[in-house]
C-alpha atoms as an extended CHARMM CRD file, in Angstrom:
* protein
*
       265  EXT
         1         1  UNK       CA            -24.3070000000       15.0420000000      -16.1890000000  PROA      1               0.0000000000
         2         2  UNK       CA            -23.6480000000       12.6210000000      -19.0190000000  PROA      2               0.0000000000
         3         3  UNK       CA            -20.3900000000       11.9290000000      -20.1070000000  PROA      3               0.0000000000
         4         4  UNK       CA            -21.1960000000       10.7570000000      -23.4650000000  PROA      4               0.0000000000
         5         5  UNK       CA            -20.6110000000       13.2580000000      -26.3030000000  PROA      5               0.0000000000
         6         6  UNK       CA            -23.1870000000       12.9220000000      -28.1810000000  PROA      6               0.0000000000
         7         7  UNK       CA            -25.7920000000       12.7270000000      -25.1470000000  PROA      7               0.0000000000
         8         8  UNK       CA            -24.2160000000       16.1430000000      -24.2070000000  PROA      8               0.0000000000
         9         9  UNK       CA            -24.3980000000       17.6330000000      -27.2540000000  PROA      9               0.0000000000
        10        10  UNK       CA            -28.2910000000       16.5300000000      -27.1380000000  PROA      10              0.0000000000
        11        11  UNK       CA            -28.5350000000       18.4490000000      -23.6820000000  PROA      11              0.0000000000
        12        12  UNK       CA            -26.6460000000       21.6640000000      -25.1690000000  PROA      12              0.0000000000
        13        13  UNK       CA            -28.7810000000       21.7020000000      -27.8950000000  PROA      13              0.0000000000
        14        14  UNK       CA            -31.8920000000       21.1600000000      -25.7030000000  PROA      14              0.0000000000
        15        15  UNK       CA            -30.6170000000       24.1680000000      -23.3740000000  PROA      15              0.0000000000
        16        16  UNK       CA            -29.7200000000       26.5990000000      -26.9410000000  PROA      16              0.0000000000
        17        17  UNK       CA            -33.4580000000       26.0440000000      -27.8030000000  PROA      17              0.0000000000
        18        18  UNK       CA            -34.5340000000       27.0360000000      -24.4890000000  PROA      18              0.0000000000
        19        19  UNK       CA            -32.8900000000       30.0070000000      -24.5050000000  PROA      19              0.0000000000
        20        20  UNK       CA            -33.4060000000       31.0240000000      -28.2690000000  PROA      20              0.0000000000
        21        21  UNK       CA            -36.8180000000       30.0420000000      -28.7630000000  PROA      21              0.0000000000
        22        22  UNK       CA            -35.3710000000       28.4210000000      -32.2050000000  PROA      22              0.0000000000
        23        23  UNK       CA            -36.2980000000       24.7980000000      -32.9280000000  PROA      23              0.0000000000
        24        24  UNK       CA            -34.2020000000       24.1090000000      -35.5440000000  PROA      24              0.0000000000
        25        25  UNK       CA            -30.5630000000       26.1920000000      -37.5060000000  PROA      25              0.0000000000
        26        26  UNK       CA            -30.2650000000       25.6180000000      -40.8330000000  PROA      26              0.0000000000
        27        27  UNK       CA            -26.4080000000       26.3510000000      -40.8030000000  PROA      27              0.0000000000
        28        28  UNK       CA            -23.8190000000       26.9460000000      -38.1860000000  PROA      28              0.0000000000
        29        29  UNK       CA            -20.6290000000       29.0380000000      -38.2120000000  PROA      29              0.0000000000
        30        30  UNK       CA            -17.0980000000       28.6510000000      -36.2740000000  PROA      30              0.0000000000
        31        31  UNK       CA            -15.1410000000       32.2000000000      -36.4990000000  PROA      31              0.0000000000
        32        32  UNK       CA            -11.8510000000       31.9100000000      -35.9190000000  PROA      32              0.0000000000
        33        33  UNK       CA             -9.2950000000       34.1940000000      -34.2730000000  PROA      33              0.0000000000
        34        34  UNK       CA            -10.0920000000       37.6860000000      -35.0390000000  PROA      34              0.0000000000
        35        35  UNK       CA            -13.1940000000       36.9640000000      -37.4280000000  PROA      35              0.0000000000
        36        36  UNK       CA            -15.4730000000       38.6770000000      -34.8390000000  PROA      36              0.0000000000
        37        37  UNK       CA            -15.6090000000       41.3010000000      -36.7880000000  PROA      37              0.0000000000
        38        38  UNK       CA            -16.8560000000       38.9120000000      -40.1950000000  PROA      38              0.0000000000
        39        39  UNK       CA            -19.6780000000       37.5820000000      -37.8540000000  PROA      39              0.0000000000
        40        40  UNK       CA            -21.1210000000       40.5490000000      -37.4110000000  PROA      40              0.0000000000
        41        41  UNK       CA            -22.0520000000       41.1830000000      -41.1230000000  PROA      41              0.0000000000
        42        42  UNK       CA            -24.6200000000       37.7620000000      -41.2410000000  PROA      42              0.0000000000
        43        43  UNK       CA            -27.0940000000       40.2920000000      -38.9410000000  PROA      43              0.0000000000
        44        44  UNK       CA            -27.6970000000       41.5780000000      -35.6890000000  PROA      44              0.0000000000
        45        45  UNK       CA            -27.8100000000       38.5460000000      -33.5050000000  PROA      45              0.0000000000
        46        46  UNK       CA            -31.6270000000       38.1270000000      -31.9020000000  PROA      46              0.0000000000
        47        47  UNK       CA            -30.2980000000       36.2880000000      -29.1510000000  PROA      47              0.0000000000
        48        48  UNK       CA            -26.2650000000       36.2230000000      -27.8220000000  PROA      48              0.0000000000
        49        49  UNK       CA            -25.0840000000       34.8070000000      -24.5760000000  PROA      49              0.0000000000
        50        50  UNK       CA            -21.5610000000       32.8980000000      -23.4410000000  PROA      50              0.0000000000
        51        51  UNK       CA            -20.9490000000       29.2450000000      -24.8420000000  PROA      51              0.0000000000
        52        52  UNK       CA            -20.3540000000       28.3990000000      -21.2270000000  PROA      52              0.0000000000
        53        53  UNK       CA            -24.0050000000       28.9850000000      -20.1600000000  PROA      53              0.0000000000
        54        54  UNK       CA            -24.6200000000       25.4770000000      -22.0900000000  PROA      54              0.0000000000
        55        55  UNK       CA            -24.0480000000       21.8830000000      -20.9390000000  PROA      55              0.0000000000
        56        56  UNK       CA            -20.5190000000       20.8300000000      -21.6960000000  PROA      56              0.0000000000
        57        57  UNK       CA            -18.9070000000       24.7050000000      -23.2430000000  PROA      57              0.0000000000
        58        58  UNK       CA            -15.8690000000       26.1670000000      -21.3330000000  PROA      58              0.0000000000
        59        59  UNK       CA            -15.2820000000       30.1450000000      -21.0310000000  PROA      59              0.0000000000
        60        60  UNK       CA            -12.7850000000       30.9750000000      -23.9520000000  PROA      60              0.0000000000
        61        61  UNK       CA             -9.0850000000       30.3480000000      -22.6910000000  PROA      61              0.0000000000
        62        62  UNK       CA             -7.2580000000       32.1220000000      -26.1010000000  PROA      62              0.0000000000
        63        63  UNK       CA             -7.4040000000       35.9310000000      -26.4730000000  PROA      63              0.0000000000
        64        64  UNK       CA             -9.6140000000       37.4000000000      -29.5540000000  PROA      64              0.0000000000
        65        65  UNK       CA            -11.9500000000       34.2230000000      -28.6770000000  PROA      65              0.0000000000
        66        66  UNK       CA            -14.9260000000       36.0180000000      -27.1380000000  PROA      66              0.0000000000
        67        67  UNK       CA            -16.5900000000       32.5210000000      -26.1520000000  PROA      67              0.0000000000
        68        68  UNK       CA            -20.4510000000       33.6410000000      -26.8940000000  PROA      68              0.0000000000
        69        69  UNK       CA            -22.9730000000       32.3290000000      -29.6350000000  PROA      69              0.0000000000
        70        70  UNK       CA            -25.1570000000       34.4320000000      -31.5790000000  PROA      70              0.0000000000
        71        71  UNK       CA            -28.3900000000       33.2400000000      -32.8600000000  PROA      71              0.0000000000
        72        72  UNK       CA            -29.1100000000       34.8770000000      -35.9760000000  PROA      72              0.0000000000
        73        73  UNK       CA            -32.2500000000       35.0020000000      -38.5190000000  PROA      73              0.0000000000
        74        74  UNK       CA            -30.6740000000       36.0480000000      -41.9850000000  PROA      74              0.0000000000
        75        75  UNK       CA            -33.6620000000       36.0570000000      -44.2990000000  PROA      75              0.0000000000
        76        76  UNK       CA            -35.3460000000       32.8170000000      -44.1280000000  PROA      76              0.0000000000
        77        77  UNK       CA            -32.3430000000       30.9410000000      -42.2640000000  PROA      77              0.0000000000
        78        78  UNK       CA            -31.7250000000       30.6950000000      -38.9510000000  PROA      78              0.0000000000
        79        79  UNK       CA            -28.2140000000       30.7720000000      -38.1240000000  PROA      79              0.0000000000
        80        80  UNK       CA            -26.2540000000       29.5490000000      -35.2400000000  PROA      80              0.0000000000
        81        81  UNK       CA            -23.0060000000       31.3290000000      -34.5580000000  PROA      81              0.0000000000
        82        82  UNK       CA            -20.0110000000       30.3410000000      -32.2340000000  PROA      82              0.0000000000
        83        83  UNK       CA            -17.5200000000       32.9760000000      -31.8130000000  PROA      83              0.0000000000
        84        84  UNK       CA            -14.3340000000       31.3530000000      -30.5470000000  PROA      84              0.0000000000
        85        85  UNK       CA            -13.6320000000       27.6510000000      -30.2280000000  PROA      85              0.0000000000
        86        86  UNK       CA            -11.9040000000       25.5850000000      -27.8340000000  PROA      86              0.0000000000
        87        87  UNK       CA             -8.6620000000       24.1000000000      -29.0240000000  PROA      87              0.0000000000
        88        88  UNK       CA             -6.9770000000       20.3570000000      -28.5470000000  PROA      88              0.0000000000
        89        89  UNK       CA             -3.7980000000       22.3280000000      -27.4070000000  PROA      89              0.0000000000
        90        90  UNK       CA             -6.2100000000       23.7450000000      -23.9590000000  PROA      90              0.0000000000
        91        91  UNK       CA             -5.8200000000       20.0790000000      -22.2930000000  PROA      91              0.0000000000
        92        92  UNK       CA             -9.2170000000       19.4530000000      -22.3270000000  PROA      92              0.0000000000
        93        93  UNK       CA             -9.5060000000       16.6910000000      -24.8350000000  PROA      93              0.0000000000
        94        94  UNK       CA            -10.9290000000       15.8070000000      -28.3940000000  PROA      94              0.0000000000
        95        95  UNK       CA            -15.1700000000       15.9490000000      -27.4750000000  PROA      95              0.0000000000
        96        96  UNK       CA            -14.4870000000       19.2900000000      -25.7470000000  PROA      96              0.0000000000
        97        97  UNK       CA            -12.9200000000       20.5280000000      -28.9120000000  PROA      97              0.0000000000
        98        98  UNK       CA            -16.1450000000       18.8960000000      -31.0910000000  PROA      98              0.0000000000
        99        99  UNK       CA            -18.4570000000       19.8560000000      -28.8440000000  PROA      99              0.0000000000
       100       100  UNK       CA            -19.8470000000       23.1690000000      -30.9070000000  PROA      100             0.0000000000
       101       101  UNK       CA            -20.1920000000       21.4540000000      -34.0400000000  PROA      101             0.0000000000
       102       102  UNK       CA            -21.8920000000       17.9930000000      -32.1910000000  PROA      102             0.0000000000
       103       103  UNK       CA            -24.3770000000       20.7240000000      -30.5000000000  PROA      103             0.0000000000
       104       104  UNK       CA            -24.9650000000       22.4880000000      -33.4340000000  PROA      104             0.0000000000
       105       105  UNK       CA            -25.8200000000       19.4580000000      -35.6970000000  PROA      105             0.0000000000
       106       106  UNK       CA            -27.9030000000       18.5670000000      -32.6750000000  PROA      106             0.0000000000
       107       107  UNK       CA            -29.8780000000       21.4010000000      -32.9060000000  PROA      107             0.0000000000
       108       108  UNK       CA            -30.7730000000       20.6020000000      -36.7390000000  PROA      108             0.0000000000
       109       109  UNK       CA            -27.8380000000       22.6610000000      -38.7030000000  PROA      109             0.0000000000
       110       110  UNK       CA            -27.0520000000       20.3980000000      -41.9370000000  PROA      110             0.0000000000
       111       111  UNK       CA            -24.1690000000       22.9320000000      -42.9140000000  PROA      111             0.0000000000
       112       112  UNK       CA            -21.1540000000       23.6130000000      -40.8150000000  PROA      112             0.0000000000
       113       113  UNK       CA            -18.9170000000       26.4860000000      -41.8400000000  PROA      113             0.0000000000
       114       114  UNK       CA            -15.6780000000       26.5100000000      -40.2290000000  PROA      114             0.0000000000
       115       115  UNK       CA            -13.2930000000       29.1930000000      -39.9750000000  PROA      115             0.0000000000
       116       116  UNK       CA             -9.3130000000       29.9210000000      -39.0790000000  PROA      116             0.0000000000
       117       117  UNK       CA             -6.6290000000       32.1720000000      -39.3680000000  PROA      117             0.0000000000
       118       118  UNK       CA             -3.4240000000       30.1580000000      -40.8340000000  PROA      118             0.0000000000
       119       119  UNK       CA             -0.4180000000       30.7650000000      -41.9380000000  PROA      119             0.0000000000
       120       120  UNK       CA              1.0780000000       30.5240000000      -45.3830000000  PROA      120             0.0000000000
       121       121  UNK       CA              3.2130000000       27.7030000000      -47.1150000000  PROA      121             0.0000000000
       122       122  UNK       CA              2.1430000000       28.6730000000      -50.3300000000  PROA      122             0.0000000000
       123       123  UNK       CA              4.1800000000       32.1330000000      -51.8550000000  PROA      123             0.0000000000
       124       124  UNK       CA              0.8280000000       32.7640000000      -54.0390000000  PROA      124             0.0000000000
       125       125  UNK       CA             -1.0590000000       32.9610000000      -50.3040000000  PROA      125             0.0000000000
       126       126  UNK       CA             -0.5400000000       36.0560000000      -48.9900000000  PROA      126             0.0000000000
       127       127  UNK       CA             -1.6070000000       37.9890000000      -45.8250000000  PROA      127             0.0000000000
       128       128  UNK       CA             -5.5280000000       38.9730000000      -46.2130000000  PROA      128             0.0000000000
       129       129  UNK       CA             -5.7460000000       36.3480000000      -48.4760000000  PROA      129             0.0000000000
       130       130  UNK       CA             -9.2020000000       33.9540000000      -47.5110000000  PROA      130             0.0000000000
       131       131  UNK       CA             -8.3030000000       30.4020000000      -48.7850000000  PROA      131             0.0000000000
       132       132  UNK       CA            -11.2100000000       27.7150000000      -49.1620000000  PROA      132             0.0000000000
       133       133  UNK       CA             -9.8530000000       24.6170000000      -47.2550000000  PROA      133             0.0000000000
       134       134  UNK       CA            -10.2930000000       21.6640000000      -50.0270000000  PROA      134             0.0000000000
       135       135  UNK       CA             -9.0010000000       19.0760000000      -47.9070000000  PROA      135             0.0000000000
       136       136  UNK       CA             -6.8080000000       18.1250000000      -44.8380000000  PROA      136             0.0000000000
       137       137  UNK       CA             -3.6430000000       16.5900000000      -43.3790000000  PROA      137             0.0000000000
       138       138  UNK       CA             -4.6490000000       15.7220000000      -39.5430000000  PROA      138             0.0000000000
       139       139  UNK       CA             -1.2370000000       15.7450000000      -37.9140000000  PROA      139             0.0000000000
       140       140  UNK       CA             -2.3630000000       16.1050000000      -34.1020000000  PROA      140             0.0000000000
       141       141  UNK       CA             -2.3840000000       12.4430000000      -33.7960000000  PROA      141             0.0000000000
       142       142  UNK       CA             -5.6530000000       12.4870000000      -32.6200000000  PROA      142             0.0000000000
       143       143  UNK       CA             -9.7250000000       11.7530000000      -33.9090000000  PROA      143             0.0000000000
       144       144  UNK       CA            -12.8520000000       12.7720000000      -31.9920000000  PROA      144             0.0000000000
       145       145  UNK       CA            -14.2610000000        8.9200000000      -33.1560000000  PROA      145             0.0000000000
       146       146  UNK       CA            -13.9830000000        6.4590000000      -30.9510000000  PROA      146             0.0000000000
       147       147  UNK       CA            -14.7440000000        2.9430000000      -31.6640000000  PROA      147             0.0000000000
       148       148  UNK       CA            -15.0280000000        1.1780000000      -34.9510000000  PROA      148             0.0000000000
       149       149  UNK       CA            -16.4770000000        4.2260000000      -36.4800000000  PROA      149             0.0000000000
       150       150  UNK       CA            -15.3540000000        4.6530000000      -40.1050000000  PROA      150             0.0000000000
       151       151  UNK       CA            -16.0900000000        7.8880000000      -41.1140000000  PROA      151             0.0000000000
       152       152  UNK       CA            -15.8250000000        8.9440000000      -45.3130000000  PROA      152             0.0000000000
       153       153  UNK       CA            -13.4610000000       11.6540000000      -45.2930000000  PROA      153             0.0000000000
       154       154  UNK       CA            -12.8180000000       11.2840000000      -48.7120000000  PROA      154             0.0000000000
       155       155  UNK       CA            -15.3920000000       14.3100000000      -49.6250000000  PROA      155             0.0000000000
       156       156  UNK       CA            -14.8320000000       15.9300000000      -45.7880000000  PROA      156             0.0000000000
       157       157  UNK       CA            -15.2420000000       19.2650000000      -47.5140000000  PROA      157             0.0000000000
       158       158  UNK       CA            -18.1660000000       19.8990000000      -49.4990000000  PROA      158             0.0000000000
       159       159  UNK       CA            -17.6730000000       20.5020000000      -53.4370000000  PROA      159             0.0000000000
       160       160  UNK       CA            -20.8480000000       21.7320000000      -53.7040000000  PROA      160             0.0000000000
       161       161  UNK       CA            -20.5320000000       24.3740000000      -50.6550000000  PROA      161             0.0000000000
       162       162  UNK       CA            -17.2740000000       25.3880000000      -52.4950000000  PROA      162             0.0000000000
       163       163  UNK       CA            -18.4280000000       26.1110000000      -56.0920000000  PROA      163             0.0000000000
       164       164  UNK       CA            -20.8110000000       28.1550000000      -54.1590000000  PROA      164             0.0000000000
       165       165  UNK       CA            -18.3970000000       30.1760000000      -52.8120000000  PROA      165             0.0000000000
       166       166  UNK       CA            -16.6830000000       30.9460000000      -56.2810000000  PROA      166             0.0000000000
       167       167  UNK       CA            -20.0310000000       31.6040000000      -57.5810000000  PROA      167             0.0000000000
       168       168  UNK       CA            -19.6150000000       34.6890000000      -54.8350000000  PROA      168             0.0000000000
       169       169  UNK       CA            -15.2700000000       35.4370000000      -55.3670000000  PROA      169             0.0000000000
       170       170  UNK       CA            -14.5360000000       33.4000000000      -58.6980000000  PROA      170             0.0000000000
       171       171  UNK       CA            -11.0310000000       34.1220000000      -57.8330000000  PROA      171             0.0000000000
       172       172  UNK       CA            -10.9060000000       32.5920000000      -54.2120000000  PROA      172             0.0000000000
       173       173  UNK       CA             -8.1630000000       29.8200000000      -54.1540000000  PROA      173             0.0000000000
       174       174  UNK       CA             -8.3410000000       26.3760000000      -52.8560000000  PROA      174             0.0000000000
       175       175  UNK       CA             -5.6690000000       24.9450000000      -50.4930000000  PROA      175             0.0000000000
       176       176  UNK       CA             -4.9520000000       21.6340000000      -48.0530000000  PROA      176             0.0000000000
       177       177  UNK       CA             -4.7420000000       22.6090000000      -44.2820000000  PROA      177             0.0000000000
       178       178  UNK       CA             -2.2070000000       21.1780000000      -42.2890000000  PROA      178             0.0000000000
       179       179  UNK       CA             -3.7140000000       20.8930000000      -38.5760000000  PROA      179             0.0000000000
       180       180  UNK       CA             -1.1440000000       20.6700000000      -35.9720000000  PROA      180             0.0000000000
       181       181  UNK       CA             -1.7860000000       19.9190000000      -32.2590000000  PROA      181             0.0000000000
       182       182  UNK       CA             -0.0020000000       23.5680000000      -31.2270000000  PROA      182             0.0000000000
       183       183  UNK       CA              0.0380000000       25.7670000000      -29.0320000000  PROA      183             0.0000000000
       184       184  UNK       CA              3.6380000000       26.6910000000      -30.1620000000  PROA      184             0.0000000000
       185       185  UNK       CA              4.3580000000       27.8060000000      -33.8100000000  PROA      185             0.0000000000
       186       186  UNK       CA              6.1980000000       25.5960000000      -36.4910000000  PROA      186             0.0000000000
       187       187  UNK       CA              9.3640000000       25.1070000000      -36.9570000000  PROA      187             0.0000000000
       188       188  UNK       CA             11.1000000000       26.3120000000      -40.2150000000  PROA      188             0.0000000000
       189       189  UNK       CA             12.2550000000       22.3650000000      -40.7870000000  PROA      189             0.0000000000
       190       190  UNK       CA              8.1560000000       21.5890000000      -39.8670000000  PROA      190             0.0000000000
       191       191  UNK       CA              7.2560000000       24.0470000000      -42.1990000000  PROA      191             0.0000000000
       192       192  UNK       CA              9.1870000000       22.1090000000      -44.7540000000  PROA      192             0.0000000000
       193       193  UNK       CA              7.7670000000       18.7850000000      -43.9510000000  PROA      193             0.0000000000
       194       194  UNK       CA              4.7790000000       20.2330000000      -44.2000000000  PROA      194             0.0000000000
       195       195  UNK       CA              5.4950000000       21.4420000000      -47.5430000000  PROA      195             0.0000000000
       196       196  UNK       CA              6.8310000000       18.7090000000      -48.9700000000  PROA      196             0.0000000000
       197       197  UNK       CA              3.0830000000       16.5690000000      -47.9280000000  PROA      197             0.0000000000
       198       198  UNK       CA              1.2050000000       19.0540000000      -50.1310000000  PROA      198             0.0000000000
       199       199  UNK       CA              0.0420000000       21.3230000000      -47.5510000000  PROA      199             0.0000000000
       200       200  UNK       CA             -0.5170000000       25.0500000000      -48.6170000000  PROA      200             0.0000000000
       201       201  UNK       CA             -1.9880000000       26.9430000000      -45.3180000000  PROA      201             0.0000000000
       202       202  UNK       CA             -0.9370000000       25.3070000000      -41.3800000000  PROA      202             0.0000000000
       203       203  UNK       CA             -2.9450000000       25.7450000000      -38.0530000000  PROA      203             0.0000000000
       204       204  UNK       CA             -4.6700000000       24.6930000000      -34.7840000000  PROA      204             0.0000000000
       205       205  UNK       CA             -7.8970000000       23.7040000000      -35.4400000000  PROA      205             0.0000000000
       206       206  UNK       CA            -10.5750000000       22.2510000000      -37.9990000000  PROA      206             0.0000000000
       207       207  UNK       CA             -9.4130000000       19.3730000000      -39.1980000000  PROA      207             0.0000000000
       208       208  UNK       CA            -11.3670000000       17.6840000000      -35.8480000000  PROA      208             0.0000000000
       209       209  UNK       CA            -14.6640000000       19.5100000000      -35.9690000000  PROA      209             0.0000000000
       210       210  UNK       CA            -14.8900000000       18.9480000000      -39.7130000000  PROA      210             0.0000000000
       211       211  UNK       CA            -14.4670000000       14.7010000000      -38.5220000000  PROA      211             0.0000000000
       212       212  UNK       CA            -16.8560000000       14.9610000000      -36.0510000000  PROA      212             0.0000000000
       213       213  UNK       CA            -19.4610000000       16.8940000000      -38.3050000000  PROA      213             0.0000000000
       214       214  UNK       CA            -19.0550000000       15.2380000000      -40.9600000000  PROA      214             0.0000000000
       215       215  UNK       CA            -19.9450000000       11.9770000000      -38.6150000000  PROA      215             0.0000000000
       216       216  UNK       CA            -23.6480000000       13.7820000000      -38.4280000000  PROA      216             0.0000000000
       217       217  UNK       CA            -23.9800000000       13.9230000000      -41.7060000000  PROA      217             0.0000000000
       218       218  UNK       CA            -23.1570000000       17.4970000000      -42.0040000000  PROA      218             0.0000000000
       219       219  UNK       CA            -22.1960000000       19.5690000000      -44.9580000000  PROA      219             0.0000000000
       220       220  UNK       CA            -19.0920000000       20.8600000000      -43.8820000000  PROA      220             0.0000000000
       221       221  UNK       CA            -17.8090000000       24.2930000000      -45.6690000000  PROA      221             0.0000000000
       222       222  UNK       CA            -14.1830000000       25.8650000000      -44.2950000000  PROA      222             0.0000000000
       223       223  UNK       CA            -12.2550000000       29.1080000000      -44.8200000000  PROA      223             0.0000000000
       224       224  UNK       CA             -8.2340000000       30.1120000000      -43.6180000000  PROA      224             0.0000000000
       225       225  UNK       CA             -7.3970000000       33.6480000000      -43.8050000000  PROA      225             0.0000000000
       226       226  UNK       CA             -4.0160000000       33.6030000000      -43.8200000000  PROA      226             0.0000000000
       227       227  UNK       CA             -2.8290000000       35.8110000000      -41.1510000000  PROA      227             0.0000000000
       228       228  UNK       CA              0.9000000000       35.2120000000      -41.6120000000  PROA      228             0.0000000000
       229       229  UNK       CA              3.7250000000       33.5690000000      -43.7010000000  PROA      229             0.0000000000
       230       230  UNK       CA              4.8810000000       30.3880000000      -41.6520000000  PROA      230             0.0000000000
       231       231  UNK       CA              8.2780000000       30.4590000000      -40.0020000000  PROA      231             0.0000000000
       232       232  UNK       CA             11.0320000000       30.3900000000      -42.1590000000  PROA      232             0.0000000000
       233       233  UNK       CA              9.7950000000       31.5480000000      -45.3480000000  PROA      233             0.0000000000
       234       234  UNK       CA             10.3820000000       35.0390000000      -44.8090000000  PROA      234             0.0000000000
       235       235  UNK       CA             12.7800000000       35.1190000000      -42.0940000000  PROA      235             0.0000000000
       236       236  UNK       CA              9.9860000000       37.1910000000      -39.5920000000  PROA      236             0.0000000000
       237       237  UNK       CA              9.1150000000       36.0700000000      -36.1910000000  PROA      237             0.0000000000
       238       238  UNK       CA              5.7730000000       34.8960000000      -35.4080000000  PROA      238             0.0000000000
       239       239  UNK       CA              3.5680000000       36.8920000000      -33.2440000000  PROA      239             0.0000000000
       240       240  UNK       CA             -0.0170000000       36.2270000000      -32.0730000000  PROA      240             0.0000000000
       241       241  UNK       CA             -1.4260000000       39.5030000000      -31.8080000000  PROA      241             0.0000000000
       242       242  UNK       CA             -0.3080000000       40.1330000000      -35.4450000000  PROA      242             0.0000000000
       243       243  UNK       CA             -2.5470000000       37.2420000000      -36.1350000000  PROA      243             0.0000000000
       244       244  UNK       CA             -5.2290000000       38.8700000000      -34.4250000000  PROA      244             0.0000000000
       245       245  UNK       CA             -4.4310000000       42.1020000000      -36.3910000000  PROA      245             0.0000000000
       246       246  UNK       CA             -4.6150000000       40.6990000000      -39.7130000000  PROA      246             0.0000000000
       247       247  UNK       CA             -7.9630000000       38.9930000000      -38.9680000000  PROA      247             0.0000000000
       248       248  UNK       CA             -9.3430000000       42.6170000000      -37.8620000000  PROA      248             0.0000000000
       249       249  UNK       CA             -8.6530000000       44.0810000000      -41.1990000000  PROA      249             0.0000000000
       250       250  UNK       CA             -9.6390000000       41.3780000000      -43.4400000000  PROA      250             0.0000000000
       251       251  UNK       CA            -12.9590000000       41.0860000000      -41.4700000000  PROA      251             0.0000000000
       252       252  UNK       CA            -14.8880000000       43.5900000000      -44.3090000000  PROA      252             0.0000000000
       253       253  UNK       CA            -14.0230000000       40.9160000000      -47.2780000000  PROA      253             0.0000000000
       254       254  UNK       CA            -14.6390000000       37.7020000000      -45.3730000000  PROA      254             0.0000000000
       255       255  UNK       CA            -17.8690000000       38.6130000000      -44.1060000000  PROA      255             0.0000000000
       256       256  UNK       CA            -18.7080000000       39.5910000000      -47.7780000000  PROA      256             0.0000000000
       257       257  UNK       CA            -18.1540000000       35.6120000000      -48.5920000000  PROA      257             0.0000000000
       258       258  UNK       CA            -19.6610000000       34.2550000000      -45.6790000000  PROA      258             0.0000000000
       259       259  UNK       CA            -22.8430000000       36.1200000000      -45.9400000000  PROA      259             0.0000000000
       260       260  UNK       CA            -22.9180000000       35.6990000000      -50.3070000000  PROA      260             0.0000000000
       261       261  UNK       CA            -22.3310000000       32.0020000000      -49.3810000000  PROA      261             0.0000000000
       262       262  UNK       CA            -25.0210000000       31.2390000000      -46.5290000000  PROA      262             0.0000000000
       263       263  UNK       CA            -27.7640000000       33.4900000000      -48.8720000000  PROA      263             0.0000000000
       264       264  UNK       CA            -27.3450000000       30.2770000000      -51.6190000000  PROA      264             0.0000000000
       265       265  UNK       CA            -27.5920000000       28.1170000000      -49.1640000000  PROA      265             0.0000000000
């Protein structure tokens, strides 16, 4: 098997056709922790089966990650939908984390909507609240580019994907995500820092995928729901399964967007 990337991502995307029978997504959607729930209000998928029956997907390694894609028809769009995601923290390197998006671009989706529970930095950000991600700070130290591959960022998330979304929830707020490498929680002095950069919402993931599909030329669309104030800003411990919890019941409202948002697409 290839160990190039993008060759990879070619084969997964030749494999996903196989078994779907669908030539070509129009858009293609990463649920975060919890958002199972969200996914299931684009439509009954036509075809669902785990990631790791492609070329180059591992079986899920973080809990409320089911590790399966859906292949959805919503109207006139065909939809390809990951739920779960492998993270930089697993150990298995930056193309294993871009590996969805690169297979999904592959397989003709022009949009990428990404999606993650986060916590807060921001006191007008509370829990349930859905936060469209207007740009990043990539603090894992690391890029899924190699080479002399200079990638725009400067427009990494689309404006136009995001006016669509207000067109759906004028009142949704905007926000810069801090991506950190994890798997532990900040730090109440990191939380700070963080702060003090300009970031309103921190987690484990995104900021990567969004590089790598912007690099295909995708439209890239992305949504926190803040599942918990960050450490030290209300003196409460942080707890994974809570983050699980608050993605459960916030699931009705975020698939509302996603769905209002992929219908203008």
């Amino acid at each position: 098997m290839s160990t190039d990337p993008k060759q990879l991502a070619q084969k997964a995307a030749e494999e996903l056709r196989s078994r779907t029978g669908v030539d070509s997504y129009d858009a293609a959607l990463v649920m975060g922790s919890g958002w199972a729930p969200a996914a299931d209000m684009l439509g009954a998928a036509d075809v669902e089966f785990p990631a790791s029956d492609l070329a180059g997907f591992l079986p899920p390694a973080v809990e409320g990650h089911s590790g399966s894609i859906r292949s959805v028809t919503r109207g006139d769009k065909r939809l390809l939908v990951f739920l779960g995601r492998t993270h930089l923290y697993e150990g298995h390197g930056t193309d294993a984390v871009a590996h969805g998006v690169r297979t999904a671009t592959a397989a003709g989706a022009s949009t990428v909507i990404l999606t993650n529970a986060a916590g807060s930095l921001n006191p007008e950000f509370g829990v349930g609240t859905p936060v469209l991600i207007a740009d990043h700070l990539n603090l894992t130290t690391r890029s899924p580019l190699t080479g002399a591959n200079f990638v725009d960022l400067s427009q990494t998330y689309s404006r136009r994907l995001r006016e669509l979304a207000k067109e759906a929830e004028p009142s949704l707020p905007e926000g810069v995500y801090a991506a950190m490498p994890g798997p532990h929680f900040e730090t109440p002095a990191e939380i700070r820092m963080l702060r003090s950069l300009g970031a309103d919402l921190v987690g484990m993931s995104t900021a990567l995928e969004a590089i790598a599909a912007r690099e295909q030329g995708a439209e890239v669309m992305a949504v926190s729901l803040v599942t918990n104030i960050a450490a030290g800003l209300e003196g409460a411990n942080l707890d994974h399964q809570e983050v699980l919890a608050a993605g459960r019941d916030a699931a009705g409202d975020v698939g509302e967007l996603l769905t209002a948002v992929v219908d203008k697409l």
